[in-house]
C-alpha positions as CSV (number, residue, x, y, z in Angstrom):
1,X,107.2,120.8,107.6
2,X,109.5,120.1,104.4
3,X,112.6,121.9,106.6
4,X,111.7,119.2,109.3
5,X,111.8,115.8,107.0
6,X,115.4,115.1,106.8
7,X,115.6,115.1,110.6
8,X,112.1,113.2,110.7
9,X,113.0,110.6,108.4
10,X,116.6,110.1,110.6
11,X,114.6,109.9,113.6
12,X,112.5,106.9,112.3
13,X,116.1,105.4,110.9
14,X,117.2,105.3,114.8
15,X,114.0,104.5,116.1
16,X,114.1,101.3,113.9
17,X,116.2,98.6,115.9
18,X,114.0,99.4,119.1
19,X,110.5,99.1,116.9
20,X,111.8,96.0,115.7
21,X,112.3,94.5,119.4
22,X,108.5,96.3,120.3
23,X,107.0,94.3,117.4
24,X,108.9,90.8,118.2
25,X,107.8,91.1,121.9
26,X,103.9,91.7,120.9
27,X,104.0,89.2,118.2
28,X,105.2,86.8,120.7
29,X,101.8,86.9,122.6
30,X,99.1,84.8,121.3
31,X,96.6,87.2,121.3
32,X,93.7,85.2,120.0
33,X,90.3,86.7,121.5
34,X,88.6,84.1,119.1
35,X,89.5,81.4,121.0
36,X,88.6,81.6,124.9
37,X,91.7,79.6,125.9
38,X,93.6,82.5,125.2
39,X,91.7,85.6,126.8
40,X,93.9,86.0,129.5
41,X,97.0,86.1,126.9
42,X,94.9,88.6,125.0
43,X,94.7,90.9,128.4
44,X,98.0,90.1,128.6
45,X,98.8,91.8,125.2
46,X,96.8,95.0,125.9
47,X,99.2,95.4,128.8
48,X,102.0,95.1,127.0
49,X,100.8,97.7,124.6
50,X,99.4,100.0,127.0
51,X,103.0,99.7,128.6
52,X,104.6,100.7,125.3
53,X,102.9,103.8,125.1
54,X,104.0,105.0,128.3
55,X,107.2,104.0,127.3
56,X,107.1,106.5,124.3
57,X,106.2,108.8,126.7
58,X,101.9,109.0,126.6
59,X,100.2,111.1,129.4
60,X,97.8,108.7,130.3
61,X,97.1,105.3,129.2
62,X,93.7,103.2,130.4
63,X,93.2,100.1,129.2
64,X,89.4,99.6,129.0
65,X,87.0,96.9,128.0
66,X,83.4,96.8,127.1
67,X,81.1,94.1,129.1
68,X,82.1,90.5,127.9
69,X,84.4,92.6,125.4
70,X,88.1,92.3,124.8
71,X,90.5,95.0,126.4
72,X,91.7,98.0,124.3
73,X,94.1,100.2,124.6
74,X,93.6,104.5,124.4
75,X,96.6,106.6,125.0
76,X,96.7,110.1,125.1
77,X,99.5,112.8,124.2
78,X,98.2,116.0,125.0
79,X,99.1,119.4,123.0
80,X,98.0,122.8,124.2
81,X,94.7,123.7,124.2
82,X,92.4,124.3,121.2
83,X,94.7,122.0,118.9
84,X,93.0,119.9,116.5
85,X,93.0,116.1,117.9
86,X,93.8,112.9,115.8
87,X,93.2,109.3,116.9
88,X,95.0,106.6,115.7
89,X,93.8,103.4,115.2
90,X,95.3,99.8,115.1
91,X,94.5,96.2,117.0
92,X,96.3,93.8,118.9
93,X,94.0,90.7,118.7
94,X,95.0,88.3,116.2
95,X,93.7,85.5,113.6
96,X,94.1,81.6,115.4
97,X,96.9,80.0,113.4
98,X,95.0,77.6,111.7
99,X,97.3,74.4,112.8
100,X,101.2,75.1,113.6
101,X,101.9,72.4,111.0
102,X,100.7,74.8,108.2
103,X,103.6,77.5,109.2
104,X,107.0,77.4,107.8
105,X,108.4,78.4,111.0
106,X,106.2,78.8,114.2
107,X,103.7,81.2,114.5
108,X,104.1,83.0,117.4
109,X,108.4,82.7,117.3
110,X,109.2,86.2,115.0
111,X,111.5,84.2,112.0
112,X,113.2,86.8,109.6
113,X,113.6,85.1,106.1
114,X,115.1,87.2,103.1
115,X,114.5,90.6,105.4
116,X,111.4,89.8,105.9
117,X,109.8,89.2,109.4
118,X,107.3,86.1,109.6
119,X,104.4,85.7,112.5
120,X,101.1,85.8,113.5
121,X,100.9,89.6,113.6
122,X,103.8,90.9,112.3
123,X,101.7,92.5,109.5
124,X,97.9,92.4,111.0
125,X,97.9,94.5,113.2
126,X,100.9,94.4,115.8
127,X,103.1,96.3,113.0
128,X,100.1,98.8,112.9
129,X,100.5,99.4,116.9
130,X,104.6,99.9,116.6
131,X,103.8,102.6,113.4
132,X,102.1,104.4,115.3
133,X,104.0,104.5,118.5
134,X,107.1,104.8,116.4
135,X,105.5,107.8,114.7
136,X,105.3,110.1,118.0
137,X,108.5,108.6,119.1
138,X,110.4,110.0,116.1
139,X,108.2,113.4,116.1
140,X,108.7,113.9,120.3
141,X,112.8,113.2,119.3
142,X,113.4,115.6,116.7
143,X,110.9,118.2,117.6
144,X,110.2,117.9,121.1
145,X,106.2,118.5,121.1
146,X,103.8,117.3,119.1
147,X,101.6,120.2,117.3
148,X,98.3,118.3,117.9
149,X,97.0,116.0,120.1
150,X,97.4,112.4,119.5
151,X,95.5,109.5,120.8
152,X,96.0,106.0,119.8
153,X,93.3,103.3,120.3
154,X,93.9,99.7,120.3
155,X,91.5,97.4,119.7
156,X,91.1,93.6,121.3
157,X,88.6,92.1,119.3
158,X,88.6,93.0,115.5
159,X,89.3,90.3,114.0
160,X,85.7,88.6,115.0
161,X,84.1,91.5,113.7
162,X,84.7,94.1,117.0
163,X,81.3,93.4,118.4
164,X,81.9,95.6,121.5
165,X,83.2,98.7,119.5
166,X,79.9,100.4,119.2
167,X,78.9,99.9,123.4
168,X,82.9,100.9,123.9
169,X,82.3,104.1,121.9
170,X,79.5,104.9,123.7
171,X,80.8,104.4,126.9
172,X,83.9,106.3,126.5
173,X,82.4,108.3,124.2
174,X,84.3,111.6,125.9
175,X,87.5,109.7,125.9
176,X,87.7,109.1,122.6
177,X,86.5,112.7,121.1
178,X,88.9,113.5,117.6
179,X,88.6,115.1,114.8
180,X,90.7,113.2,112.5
181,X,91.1,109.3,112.7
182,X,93.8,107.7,111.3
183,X,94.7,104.0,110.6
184,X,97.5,101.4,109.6
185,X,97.1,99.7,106.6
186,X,99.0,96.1,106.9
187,X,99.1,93.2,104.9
188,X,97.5,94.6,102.2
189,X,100.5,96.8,101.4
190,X,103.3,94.5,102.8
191,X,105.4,94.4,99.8
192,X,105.8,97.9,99.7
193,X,109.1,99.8,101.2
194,X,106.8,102.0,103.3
195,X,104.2,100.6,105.7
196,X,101.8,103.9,105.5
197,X,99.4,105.7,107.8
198,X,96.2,106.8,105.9
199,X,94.3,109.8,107.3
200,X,90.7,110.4,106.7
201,X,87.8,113.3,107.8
202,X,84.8,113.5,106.0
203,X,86.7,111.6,103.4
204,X,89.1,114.0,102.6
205,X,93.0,112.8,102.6
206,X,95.3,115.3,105.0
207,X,98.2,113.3,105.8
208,X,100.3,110.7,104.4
209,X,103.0,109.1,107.5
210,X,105.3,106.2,107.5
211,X,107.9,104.3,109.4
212,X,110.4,103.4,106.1
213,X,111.8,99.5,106.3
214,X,109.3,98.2,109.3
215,X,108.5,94.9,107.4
216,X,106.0,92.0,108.3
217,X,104.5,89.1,107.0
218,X,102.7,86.4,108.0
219,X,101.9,83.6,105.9
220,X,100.1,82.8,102.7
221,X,97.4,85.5,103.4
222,X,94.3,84.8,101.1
223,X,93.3,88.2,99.9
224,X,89.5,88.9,101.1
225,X,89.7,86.3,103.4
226,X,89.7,86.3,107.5
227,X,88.8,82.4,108.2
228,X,90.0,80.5,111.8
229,X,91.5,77.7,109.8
230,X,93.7,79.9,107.2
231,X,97.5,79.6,107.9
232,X,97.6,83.5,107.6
C-alpha cells in the first residue's frame, strides 16, 4: 500500500477539478425531503447521484425507496469472490435554508469565497457523496481493480432523523450485506485540509481515506444543532 500512495494521492490531485463540478451540480438541487414542495427535486437528486456512480464506473446502481420514504442511492463495485465488502455511507437530502435573506450569497448557487465553497450542502452531506465516488475513482485509475468490494449507500431522508432506514434495511437487507461501513465526516471537520473517511467494525479503526483540498461550507453552522430555521 505505502508503494501505491504517491500515485494515489496524484490520482485524487487530477480527480479534483471534475469532483469539484460533481459537487456544484448536486449542491445546485434543493434536495429538501423536509419540506414536501421539494420531493420531486429530492428524487431528482438521487438520480443525479445514482448517475454519478455509473459514471465512476459502478456495476449496478438501484435507486430504492422505502414506503412513503425518500429515495437512496446503493451502488455496487464488485471484486472477486470471497473479498471482504465495505459500504460506504453518505446523504443527499438537505437542511431547508432557513430564509434566503439569512445567506451571504444564495443557497443553492455554489459561491467560492477565500477558497472556500459556500451552499446548502457543500459540507452536509453532498461533499460526503463526491469523497466517496472520488475515492474509487482515484483507486480504479491508478490501480485498475479495487481489492474489495465497495458499495456506497445514499440516503434521502437523514436529516429528519431517517425514519425509513430501519424498513429500507430490512427490505434490502441482502443488498446491503458488508462487513465494514464507512462514513464521511463533514462539517464537523471543515476547516481541516483533509475531508476524511472514518472506518468502523465492531468499533475497531482499519482505515483512514481522504480526498486532500475538497472544501465546503455552508453557513454559520451551530454546532449540535439541526433546526429548519437555522441559516446552516
Amino acid at each position: 500500500m505505502s508503494d501505491l500512495r504517491p500515485a494515489i494521492e496524484t490520482a485524487v490531485d487530477a480527480v479534483l477539478p471534475e469532483a469539484r463540478v460533481d459537487l456544484e451540480a448536486l449542491v445546485k438541487i434543493p434536495s429538501i425531503w423536509a419540506d414536501p414542495a421539494h420531493h420531486d427535486d429530492t428524487r431528482r437528486s438521487a438520480e443525479a447521484v445514482a448517475a454519478l456512480a455509473r459514471a465512476e464506473g459502478a456495476e449496478s446502481v438501484d435507486v430504492l425507496a422505502a414506503e412513503g420514504g425518500a429515495p437512496a442511492v446503493v451502488a455496487h463495485w464488485p471484486a472477486p469472490p470471497g473479498t471482504p465488502t465495505v459500504m460506504l455511507y453518505a446523504h443527499h437530502d438537505v437542511q431547508p435554508t432557513g430564509g434566503d435573506e439569512q445567506w451571504t450569497s444564495p443557497p443553492f448557487e455554489p459561491t467560492e469565497r477565500d477558497g472556500r465553497l459556500f451552499a446548502r450542502g457543500a459540507a452536509d452531506d453532498k461533499a460526503g457523496v463526491v469523497v466517496h465516488t472520488s475515492a474509487v475513482e482515484s483507486w480504479l485509475k491508478t490501480v485498475g481493480a479495487l481489492p474489495l468490494n465497495v458499495k456506497i449507500v445514499v440516503e434521502g431522508e437523514e436529516e429528519i432523523g431517517s425514519g425509513h432506514l430501519t424498513e429500507f434495511l430490512r427490505a434490502h437487507k441482502k443488498l446491503l450485506s458488508a462487513g465494514t461501513l464507512a462514513r464521511s465526516i463533514d462539517h464537523w471537520v471543515q476547516t481541516a485540509k483533509v475531508s476524511r473517511l472514518t472506518s468502523h467494525q465492531m468499533g475497531s479503526p482499519i482505515a483512514v481515506a481522504g480526498a486532500r483540498e475538497v472544501k465546503g461550507s455552508e453557513e454559520k453552522q451551530p454546532a449540535g444543532q439541526g433546526l429548519a430555521d437555522c441559516p446552516a
